[in-house]
C-alpha positions in Angstrom: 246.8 162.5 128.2 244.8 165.9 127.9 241.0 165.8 127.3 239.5 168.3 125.3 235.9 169.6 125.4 234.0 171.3 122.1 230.8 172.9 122.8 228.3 172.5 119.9 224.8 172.7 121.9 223.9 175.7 123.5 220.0 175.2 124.1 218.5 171.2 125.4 216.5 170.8 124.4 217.1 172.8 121.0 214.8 175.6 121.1 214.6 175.9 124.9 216.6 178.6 126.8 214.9 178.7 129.7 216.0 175.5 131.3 219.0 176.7 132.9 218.1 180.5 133.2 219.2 181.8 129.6 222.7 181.2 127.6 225.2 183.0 130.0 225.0 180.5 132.6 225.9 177.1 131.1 229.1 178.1 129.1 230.2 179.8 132.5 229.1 176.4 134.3 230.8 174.3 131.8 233.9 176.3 132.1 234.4 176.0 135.4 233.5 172.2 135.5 236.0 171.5 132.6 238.9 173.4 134.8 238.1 171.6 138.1 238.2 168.1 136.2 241.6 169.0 134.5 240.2 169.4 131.0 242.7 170.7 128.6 241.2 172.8 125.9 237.9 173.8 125.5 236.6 174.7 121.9 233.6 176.3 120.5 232.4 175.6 116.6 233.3 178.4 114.4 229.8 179.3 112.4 227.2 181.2 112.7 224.1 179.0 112.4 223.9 175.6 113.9 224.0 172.5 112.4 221.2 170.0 111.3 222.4 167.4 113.8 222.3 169.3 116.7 219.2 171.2 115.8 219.1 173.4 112.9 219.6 176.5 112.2 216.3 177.6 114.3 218.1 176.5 117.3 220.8 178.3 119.8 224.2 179.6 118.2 226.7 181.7 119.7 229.0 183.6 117.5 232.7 182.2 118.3 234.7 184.7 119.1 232.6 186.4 121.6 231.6 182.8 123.7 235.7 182.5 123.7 236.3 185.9 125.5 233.1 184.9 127.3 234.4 182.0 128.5 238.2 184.0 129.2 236.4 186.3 131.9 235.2 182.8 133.4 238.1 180.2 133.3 241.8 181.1 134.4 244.1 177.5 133.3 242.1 175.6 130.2 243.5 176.5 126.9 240.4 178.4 124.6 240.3 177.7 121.0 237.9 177.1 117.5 236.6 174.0 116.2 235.9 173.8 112.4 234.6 170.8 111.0 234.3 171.9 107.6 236.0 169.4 105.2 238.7 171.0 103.1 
């Protein structure tokens, strides 16, 4: 079985990024954790503001496509990918 991470939160708590030195550093982090521990795919969600349940649109919310080539200069083996929730 292959585990698969999606990253939803960027800022904890919502509104704070100076707990872990900024945004850069805990994509990176969790890139490189998801790799050692044999994750299989790591996701990002595909909009541009955040969602109610993890904090509104007032907190942290990286654009996709630019935290998955973000995360491409920092991982070499787990497989990079979207996450919509949307319901169609």
């Amino acid at each position: 079985m292959r585990l698969a991470i999606n990253i939803v939160g960027f800022d904890d708590p919502p509104g704070d990024l100076t707990r872990h030195g900024g945004l850069g550093p805990e994509p990176a982090a969790v890139g490189a954790a998801a790799e050692a521990a044999g994750v299989g795919r790591l996701s990002t969600t595909d909009r541009y503001f955040q969602m109610e349940v993890m904090g509104g649109a007032d907190s942290a919310m990286l654009e996709c496509c630019t935290t998955l080539g973000y995360l491409a200069a920092h991982t070499s083996t787990v497989r990079l990918g979207a996450h919509d929730r949307r319901k169609r």
